[in-house]
C-alpha positions in Angstrom: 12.7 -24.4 25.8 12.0 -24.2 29.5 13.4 -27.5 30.5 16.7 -26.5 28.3 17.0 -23.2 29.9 17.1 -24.4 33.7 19.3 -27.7 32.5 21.7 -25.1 31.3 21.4 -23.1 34.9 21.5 -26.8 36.4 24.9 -27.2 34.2 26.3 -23.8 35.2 25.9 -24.2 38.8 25.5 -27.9 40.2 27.4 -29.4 37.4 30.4 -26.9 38.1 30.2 -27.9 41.7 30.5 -31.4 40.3 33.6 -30.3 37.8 35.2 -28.7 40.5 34.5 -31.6 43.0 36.2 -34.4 41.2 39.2 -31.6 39.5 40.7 -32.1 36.1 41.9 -36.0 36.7 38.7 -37.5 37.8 36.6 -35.3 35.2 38.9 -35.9 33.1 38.4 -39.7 33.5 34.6 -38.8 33.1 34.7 -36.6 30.2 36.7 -39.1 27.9 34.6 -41.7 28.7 31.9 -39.9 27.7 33.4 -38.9 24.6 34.7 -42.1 23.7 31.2 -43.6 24.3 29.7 -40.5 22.5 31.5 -41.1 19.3 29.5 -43.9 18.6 26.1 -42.1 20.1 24.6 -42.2 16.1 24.8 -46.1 16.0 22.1 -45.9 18.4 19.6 -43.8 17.4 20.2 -44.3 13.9 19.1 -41.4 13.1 15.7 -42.3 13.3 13.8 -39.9 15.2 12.8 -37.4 13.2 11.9 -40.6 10.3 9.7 -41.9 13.2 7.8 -38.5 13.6 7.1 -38.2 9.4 6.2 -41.6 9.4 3.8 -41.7 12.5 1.9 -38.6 11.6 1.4 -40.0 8.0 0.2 -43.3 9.5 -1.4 -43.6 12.7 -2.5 -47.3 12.1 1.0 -48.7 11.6 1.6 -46.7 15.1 2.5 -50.2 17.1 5.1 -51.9 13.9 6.6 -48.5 13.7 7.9 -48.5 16.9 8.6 -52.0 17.4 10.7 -51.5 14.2 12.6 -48.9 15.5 13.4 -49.8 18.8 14.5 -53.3 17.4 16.8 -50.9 14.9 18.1 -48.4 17.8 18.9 -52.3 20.0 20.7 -53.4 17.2 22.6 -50.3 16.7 23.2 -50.5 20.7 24.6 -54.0 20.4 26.6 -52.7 17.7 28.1 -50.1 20.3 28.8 -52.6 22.4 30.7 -55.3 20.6 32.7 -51.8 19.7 33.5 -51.0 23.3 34.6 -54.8 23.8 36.8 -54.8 21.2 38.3 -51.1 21.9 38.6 -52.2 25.7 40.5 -55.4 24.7 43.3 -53.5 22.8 43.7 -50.8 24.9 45.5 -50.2 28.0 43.3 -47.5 29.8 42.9 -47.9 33.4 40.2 -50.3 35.2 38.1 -47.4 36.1 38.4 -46.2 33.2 36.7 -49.4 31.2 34.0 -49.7 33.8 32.9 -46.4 33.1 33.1 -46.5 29.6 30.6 -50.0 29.9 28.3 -48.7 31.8 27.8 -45.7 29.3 27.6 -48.1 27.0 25.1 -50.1 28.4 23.0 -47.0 28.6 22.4 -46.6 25.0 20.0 -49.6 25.1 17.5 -47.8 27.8 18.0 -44.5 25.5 16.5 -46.7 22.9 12.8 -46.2 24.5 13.2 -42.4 24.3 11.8 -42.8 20.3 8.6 -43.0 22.6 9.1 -39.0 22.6 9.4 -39.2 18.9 5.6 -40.3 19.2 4.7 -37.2 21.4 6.4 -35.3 19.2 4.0 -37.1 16.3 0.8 -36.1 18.3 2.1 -33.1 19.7 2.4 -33.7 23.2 6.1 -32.9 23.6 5.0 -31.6 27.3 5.3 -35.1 28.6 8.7 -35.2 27.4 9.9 -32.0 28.8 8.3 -32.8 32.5 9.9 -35.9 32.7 13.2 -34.3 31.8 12.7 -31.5 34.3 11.8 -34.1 37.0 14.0 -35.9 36.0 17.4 -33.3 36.4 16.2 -31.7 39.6 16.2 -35.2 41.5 19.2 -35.8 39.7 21.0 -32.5 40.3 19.7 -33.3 44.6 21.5 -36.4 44.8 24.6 -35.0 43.0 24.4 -32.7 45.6 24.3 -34.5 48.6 27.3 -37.3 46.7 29.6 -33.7 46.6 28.5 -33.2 50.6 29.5 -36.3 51.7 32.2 -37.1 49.2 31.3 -39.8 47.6 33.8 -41.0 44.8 33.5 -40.7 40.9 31.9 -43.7 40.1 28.7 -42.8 42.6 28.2 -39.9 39.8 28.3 -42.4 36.8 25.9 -44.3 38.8 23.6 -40.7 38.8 24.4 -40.4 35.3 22.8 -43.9 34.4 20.0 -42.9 36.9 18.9 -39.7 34.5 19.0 -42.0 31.5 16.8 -44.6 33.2 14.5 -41.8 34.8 13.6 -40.4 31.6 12.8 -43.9 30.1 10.5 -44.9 32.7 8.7 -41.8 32.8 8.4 -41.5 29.0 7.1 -45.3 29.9 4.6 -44.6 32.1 3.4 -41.4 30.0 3.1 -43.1 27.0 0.9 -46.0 28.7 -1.1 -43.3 30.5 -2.4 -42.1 27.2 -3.3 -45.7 26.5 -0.6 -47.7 24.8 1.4 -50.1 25.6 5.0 -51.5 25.0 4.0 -55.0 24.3 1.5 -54.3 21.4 4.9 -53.3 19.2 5.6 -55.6 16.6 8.9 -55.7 14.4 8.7 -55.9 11.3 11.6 -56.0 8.1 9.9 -54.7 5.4 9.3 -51.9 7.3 13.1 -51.3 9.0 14.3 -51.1 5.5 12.1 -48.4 4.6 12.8 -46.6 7.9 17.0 -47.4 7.1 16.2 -46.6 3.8 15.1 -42.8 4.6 17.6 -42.9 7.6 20.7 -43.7 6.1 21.7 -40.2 5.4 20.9 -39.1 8.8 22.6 -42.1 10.4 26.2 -41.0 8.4 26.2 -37.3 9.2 25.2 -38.4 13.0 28.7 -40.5 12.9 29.8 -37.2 11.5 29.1 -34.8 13.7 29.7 -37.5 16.9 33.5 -38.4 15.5 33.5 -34.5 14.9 32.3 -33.1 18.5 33.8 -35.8 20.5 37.5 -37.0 18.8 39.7 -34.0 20.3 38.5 -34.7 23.9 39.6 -39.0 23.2 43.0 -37.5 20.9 43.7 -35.5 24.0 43.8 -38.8 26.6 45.7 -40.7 24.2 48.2 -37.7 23.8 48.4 -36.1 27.2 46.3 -37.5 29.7 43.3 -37.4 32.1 44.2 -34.2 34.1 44.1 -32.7 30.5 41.4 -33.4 29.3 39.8 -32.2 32.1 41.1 -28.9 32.2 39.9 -28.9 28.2 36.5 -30.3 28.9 35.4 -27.8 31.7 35.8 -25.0 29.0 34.0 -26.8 26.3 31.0 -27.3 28.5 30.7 -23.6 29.2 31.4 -23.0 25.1 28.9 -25.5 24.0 26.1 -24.7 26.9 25.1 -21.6 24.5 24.7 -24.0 21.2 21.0 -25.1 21.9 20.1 -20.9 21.0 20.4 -21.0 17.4 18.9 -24.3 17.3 15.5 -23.3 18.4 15.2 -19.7 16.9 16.2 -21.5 13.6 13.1 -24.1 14.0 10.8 -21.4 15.0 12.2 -19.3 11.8 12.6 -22.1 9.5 8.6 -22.3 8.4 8.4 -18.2 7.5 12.2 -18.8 5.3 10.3 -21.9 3.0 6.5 -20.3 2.6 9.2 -16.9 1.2 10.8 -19.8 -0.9 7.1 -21.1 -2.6 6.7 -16.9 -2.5 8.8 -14.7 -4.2 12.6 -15.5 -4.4 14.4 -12.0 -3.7 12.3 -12.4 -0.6 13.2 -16.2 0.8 16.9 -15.1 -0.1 16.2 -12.1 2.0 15.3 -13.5 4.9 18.4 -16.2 4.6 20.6 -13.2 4.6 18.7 -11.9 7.5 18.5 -15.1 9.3 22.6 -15.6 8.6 22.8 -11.8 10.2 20.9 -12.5 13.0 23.3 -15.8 14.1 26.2 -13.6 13.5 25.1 -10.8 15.9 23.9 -13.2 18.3 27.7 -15.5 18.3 29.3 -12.0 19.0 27.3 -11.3 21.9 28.2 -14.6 23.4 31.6 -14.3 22.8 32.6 -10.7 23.9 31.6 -11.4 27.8 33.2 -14.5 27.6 36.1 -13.0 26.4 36.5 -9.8 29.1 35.7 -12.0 31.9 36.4 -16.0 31.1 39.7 -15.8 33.5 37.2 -14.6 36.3 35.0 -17.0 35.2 36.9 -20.1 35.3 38.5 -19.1 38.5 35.2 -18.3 40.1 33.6 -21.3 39.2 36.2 -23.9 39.2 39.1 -22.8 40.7 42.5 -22.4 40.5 43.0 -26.0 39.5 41.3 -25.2 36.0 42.7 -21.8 35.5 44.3 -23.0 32.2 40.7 -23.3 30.7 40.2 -19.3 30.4 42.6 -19.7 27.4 40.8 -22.5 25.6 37.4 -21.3 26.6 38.8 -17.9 25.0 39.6 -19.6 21.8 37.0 -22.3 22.1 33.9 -19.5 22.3 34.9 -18.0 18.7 33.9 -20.9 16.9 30.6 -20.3 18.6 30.0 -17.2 15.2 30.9 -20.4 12.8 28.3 -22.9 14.8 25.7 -20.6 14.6 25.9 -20.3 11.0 26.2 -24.1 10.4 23.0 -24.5 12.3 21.2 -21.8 9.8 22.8 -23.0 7.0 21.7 -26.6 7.6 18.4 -25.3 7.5 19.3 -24.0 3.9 20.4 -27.1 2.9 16.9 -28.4 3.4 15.3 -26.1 2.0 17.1 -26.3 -1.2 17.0 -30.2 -0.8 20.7 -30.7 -1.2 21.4 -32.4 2.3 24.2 -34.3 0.6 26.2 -31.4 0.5 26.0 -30.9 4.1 27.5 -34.6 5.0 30.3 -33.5 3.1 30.9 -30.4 4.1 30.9 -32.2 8.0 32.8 -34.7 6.7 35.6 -31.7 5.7 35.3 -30.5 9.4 35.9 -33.5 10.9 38.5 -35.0 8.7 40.4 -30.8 9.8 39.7 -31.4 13.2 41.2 -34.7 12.7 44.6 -33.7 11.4 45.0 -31.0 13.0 44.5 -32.3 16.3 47.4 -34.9 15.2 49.4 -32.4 14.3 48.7 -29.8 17.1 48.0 -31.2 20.1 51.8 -33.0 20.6 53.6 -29.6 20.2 50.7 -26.8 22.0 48.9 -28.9 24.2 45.3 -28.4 24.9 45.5 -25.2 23.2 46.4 -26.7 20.0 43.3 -28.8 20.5 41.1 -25.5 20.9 42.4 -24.1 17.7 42.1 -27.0 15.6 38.5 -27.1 16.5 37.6 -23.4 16.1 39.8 -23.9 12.5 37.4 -26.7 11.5 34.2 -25.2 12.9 35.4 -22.7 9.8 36.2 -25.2 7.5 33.0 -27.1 8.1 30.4 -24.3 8.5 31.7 -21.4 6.5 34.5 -22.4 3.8 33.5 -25.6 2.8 30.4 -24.3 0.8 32.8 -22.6 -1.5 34.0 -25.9 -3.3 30.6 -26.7 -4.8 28.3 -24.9 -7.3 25.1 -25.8 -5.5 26.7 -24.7 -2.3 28.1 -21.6 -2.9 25.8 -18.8 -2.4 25.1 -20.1 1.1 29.4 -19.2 1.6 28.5 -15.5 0.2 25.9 -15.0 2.3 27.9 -16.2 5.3 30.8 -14.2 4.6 28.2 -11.2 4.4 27.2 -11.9 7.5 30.2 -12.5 8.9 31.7 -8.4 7.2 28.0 -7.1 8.7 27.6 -5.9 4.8 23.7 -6.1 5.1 23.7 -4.4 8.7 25.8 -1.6 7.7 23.9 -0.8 4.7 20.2 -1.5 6.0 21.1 -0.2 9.2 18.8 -2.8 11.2 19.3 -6.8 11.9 16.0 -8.0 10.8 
């Protein structure tokens, strides 16, 4: 939690200074890439990491074929990525800067391959080593970003940094992993073992696509529609949105364990605490959104400048769907509970098919804005409404929408 708390005060002060550095063209360059690259982001890891960890602590004496296997999965997937990118760059007619940017991201993928060694620290709980090396590793980062904004070095020196955090991270992970006395070339592959691993994965591996295609298709539809300049103006409001999103993710985690020992329980009492745990990501989406929403003019101005002053109105629009992401993370955790994680790739898949057409259909006639609100309107969809349509699914959506009407609040007169 530490090393995400001071990347997000890293984000919200040296990368600003970065956004307002390069201004909405050359971010803008920056932020498709990375979007266009991103979409693809779950054919790397295949989903695997949190497979690795189950598996690991079950068996400590497969330890060496387990990784071998999976970072000869998370290469392949890489490769995959890859051939994509060629094939994508081929057709296309995006500038040359563009391309090489978009390659180089690509490339990265392969080094982010040897971060399932953190799966393993995970596995003997020694997620410490992890965190240090990201902390390290986004403090040197965030000095030399620093001193290429001083003496103002172009956009492709920060791509460069960008590559150096992803190769930081690997070799420290590296050189933690052989400090507790392991090594890389004891890993053996193995395809008896990969199909178990894809086997267990595969459902993991789809939603990833998902959720990429989902997060990361109105920054691409954008370029295609309007240009660099606007997706940069979009992107610099999006980051401030999204900085907020890792909060319900670890206060569901640490919550999660109390909600299934209620389950094996009592029943009234595990649906209690659901309701309660839906209430509590309600109240906490509304207190992230009504600052943002008195002061994000001020805010955009202050921190980027006047350049990006048309991000206050998407970052206005944008922050509401925070409410709806805050659920989806809680009710995610319902879906596990109850064992019905099918139900939740379809419900994505709703969302992103929404965000889909309705960035086709928006974004020509309003812009950026249109962008904004087909998002927030398939945050909705996916999330909240989508439950509704199924049997199995539908009590999660009552809950919600009791959340979302403070029903239990008003009546208990407490959150929790």
């Amino acid at each position: 939690m530490a090393e995400k708390v001071i990347r997000l005060l890293i984000a919200l002060s040296v990368g600003v200074w970065v956004t307002r550095y390069l201004g909405p063209t050359e971010f803008g360059i920056l932020s498709y890439a990375q979007s266009f690259v991103g979409i693809f982001a779950a054919l790397s890891s295949l989903g695997l990491n949190d497979i690795i960890i189950r598996e690991l602590v079950k068996s400590q004496d497969d330890h060496n074929v387990i990784m071998g296997s999976s970072f000869g999965l998370q290469t392949l997937g890489s490769t995959i990525i890859m051939v994509i990118i060629a094939i994508s760059i081929y057709v296309n007619n995006d500038e040359p800067l563009t391309n090489k940017i978009i390659v180089i991201l690509g490339l990265l993928t392969f080094i982010n391959s040897f971060t399932i060694i953190s799966s393993y620290f995970h596995s003997v709980v020694k997620s410490k080593y992890f965190a240090l090396t990201g902390l390290v590793g986004v403090i040197i980062s965030a000095l030399i970003k620093i001193y290429l904004i001083v003496f103002e070095y172009s956009l492709i020196y920060f791509v460069y940094t960008l590559a150096f955090d992803v190769v930081f991270l690997a070799v420290g992970q590296i050189w933690y992993y052989k400090k507790m006395g392991h090594s890389l070339f004891t890993w053996r592959f193995s395809w008896s073992v990969s199909r178990v691993l894809l086997k267990d994965a595969w459902p993991l591996i789809l939603s990833g696509i998902i959720v990429s295609i989902y997060m990361k298709i109105d920054q691409v539809m954008i370029k295609e529609f309007l240009g660099n300049s606007e997706v940069g103006i979009y992107s610099a409001a999006v980051r401030l949105s999204e900085a907020w999103y890792f909060i319900p993710t670890i206060i569901c985690s640490s919550l999660f364990p109390a909600i299934i020992n209620a389950k094996l329980k009592d029943d009234n009492l595990y649906m209690d605490r659901l309701q309660r745990l839906y209430n509590l990501m309600v109240v906490l989406g509304v207190v992230i959104i009504l600052p943002v929403l008195l002061f994000s003019s001020w805010m955009i101005q202050i921190l980027y400048g006047s350049e990006f002053i048309e991000s206050a109105m998407v970052l206005n629009i944008h922050i509401l769907g925070s409410v709806f992401v805050f659920l989806g993370v809680a009710n995610q955790k319902w879906f596990i509970s109850e064992n019905i994680q099918a139900y939740n790739i379809i419900c994505l898949g709703m969302g992103m098919m929404a965000n889909i057409l309705l960035n086709i259909a928006m974004i020509p006639t309003y812009g950026i804005i249109g962008a904004a609100y087909a998002t927030l309107i398939s945050q909705f969809i996916a999330s909240v409404l989508a439950p509704v349509f199924f049997k199995k699914t539908r009590n999660s959506f009552f809950m919600m929408v009791r959340a979302l009407l403070f029903v239990q609040i008003f009546k208990d007169r407490k959150l929790l």
